[in-house]
N, C-alpha and C positions, 0 to 999 in steps of 0.2 A: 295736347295738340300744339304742334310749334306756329307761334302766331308769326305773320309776314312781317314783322317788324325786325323781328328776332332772326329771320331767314333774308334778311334786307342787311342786318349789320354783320352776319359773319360773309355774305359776298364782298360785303366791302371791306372786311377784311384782308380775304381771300385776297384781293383784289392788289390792296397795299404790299401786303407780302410780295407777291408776283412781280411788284415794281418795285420793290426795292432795290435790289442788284441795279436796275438802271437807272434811277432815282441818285444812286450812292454806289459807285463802282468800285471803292475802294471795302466796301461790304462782300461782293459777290468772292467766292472762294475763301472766307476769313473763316467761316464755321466748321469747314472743311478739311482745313490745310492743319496737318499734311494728310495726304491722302493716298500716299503709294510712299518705299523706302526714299530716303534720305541718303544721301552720297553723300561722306565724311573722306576729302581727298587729304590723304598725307605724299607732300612734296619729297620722300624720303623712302630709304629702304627699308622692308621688313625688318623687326626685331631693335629697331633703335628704341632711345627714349622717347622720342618726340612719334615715334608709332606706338609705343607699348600702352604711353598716357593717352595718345589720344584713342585706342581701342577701350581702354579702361574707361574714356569717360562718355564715346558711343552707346555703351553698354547701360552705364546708368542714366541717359537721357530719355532711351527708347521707350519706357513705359511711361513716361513725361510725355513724348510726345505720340505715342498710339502709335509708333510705324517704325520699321529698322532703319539700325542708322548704321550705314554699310561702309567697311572702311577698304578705301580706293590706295593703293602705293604706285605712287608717279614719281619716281625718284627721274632725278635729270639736271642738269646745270645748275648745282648747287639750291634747285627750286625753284627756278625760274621759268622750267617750264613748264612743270603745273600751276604757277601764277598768270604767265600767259593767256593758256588755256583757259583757265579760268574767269581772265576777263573777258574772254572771247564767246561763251554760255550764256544762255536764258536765263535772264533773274528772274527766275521764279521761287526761289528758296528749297532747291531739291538738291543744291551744292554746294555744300561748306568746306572750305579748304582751313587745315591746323599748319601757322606759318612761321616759322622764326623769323628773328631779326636779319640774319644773312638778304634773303629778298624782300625784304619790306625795307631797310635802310644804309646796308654797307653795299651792296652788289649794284642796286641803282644809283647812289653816289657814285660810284666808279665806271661807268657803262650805261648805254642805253639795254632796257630791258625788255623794251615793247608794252610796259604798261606805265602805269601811275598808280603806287602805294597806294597815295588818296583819292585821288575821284574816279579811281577802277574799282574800288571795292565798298564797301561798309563792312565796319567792324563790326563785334559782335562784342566780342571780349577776351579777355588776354585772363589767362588757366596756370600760367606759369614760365619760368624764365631760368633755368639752370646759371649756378653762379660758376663762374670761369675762373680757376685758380691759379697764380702761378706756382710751380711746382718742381721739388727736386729731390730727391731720395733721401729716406731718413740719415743713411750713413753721411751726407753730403756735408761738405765743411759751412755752407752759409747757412747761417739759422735766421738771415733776414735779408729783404731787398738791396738795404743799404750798403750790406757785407756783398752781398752775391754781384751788384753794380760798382760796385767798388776794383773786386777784384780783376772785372774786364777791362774794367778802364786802366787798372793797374799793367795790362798786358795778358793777363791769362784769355786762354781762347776757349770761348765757353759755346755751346750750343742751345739751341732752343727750338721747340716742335709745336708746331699746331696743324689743325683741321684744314688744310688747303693755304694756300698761298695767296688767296684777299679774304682770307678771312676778319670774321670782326676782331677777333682776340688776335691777330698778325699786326692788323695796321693801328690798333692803339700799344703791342709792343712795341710795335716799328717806331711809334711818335713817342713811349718812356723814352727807347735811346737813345733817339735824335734828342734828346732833351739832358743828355746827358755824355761824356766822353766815352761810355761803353760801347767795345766790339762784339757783337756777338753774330753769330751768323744764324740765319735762318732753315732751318730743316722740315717741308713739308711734307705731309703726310694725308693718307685718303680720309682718315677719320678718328676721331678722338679717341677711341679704343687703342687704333695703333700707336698713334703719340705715346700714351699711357703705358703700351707694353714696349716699345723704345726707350723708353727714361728708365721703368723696371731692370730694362735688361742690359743698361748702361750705358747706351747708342746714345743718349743726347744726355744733356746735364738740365737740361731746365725742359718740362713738358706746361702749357699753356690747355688745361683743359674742363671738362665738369665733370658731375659723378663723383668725386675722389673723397668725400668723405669717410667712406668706411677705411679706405687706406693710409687715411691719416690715423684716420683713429686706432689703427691696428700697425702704427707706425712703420708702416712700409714706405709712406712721400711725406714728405713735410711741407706746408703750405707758409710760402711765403709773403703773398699778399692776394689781393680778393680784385677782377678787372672791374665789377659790378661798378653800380652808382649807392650801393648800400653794402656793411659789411654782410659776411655769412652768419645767420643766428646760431649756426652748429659751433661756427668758432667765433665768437664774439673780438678776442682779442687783437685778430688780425684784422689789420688796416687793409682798409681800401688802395691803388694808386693815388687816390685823392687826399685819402688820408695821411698817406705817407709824403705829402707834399709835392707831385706831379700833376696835380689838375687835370687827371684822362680817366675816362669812365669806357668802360663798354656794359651798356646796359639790353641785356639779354632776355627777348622777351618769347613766349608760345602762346600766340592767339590764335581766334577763328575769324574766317572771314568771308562774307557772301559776295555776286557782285555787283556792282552797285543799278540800283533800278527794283530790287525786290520789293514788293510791298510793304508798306512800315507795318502793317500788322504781322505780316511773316513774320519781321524781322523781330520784333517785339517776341513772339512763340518763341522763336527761336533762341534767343536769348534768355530769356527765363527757365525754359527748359535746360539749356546748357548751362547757366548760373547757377542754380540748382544742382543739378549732378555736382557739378565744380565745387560745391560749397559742400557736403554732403562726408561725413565721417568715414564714408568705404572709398571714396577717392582720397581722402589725406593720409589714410591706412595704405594706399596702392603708392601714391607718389611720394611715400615716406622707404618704402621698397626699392624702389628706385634711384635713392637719395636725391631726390628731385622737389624740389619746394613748390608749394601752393601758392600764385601768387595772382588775387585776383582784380582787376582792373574793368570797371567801364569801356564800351565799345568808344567813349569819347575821350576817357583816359588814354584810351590806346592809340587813338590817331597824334592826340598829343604827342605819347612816345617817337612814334614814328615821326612827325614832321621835323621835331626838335633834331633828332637823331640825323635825318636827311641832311640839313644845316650844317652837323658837325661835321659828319663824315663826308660832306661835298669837299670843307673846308679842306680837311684832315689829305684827304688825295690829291688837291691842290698842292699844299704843301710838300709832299712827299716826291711831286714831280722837280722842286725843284732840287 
């Protein structure tokens, strides 16, 4: 027989439960979530790297978090306007957008964007960062920066390509120059693929781009120095710009990003599940495919990046105007 005592404390139970959500609002939906697909937006066209890794790593989060994680291609203004968009959305944690550095810090240095990198979003965490090499065919007579800036400066007329014309890896070429008496002229192109197959096919002398390790290693381009803020571990030897004594970095990042207002417990899920995937031996096995590096960063790391980065490159367009 259930004594009234005992049928007295599970209503009050009963009771607390049912107020909790109002009690503690930041409780109501946390047990729940996620509870329908996940929208994984890539600012980018099918089949790039920054689509292939962030499908790759969709894939391993979903059983992480119990719900699909559906990958969106919003390619547009270099990414700018699925960052928009983006900030434009219900924070509710149902839209993660994977974002390079072009719109989180060289495209807003240079332009208004209609958001703000930092208090339109929250990060999540940063999965990876292609290193940017400069580049010139194995046959090529400079087998170092110093030889190949030398030579322009000397009078030869040399060429050099990259991914669009304000690009990150254009405007810290643009500032080696200026920092130097080399001529080179600039040769834009719609995407790093093409740069790559230009320089191959002997259309430019210098390509600016990522990816290219296997071609070096199969000596088809020779890498002559690294734009990153670290060298590349594939080629230890080669120096950074910085290393090489010009003090310019372009550090190249692939984070996620929600927008900002999500619940910290979302955000928390969220995070851990894609930390996870990201740290996990079948994604270093996929972005080693790729020739794409695992590089993984705090959502607080990341805003760092970005802010510092903002700084430079405001600086950096400043300069360039004059």
């Amino acid at each position: 027989m259930t004594s009234p005592t005992s049928v007295a404390v599970r209503r009050y139970f009963f009771v607390v439960a049912a107020l909790l959500p109002l009690l503690f609002p930041s409780l109501a939906g946390a047990a729940d979530y996620p509870s329908r697909a996940i929208s994984l937006i890539v600012p980018y066209g099918a089949g790039g790297t920054t689509d292939i890794s962030a499908r790759r790593l969709a894939a391993l989060a979903e059983p992480l978090l119990g719900q699909p994680v559906v990958v969106e291609n919003r390619p547009g203004g270099g990414g700018i306007n699925a960052m928009r968009g983006l900030a434009a959305r219900k924070a509710d944690g149902y839209a993660v957008i994977a974002t390079t550095s072009s719109p989180l810090f060289v495209t807003p240095a240079l332009r208004p964007v209609g958001y703000d990198p930092i208090a339109d979003f929250t990060s999540l965490m940063n999965y990876s960062g292609p290193y940017h090499g400069v580049l010139v065919r194995a046959d090529s007579p400079y087998r170092s920066l110093d030889e190949l800036l030398g030579a322009a400066a000397a009078g030869k007329r040399l060429t050099y390509g990259t991914a669009g014309a304000l690009s990150g890896p254009r405007l810290t070429f643009t500032a080696l120059v200026r920092k130097t008496s080399a001529d080179l002229q600039h040769v834009p192109f719609s995407s790093a693929s093409s740069v790559t197959a230009a320089l191959l096919g002997g259309h430019i002398d210098i390509g600016l781009v990522p990816a290219y390790r296997d071609m070096v290693r199969g000596e088809r381009l020779r890498l002559l120095a690294v734009l990153d803020d670290s060298r590349d571990p594939d080629f230890p030897a080669v120096p950074t710009l910085t290393d090489a004594g010009y003090a310019i970095e372009f550090p190249s990042i692939v984070g996620l990003m929600v927008p900002r207002g999500v619940p910290a417990e979302r955000v928390e899920r969220l995070r851990a599940a894609f930390a996870e995937a990201a740290a996990s031996e079948a994604f270093a096995r996929d972005m080693d495919k790729l020739s794409q590096p695992v590089r993984i960063l705090s959502g607080e790391q990341m805003d760092e990046v970005i802010q510092r980065n903002l700084a430079v490159y405001r600086s950096l367009a400043e300069e360039l105007k004059r």
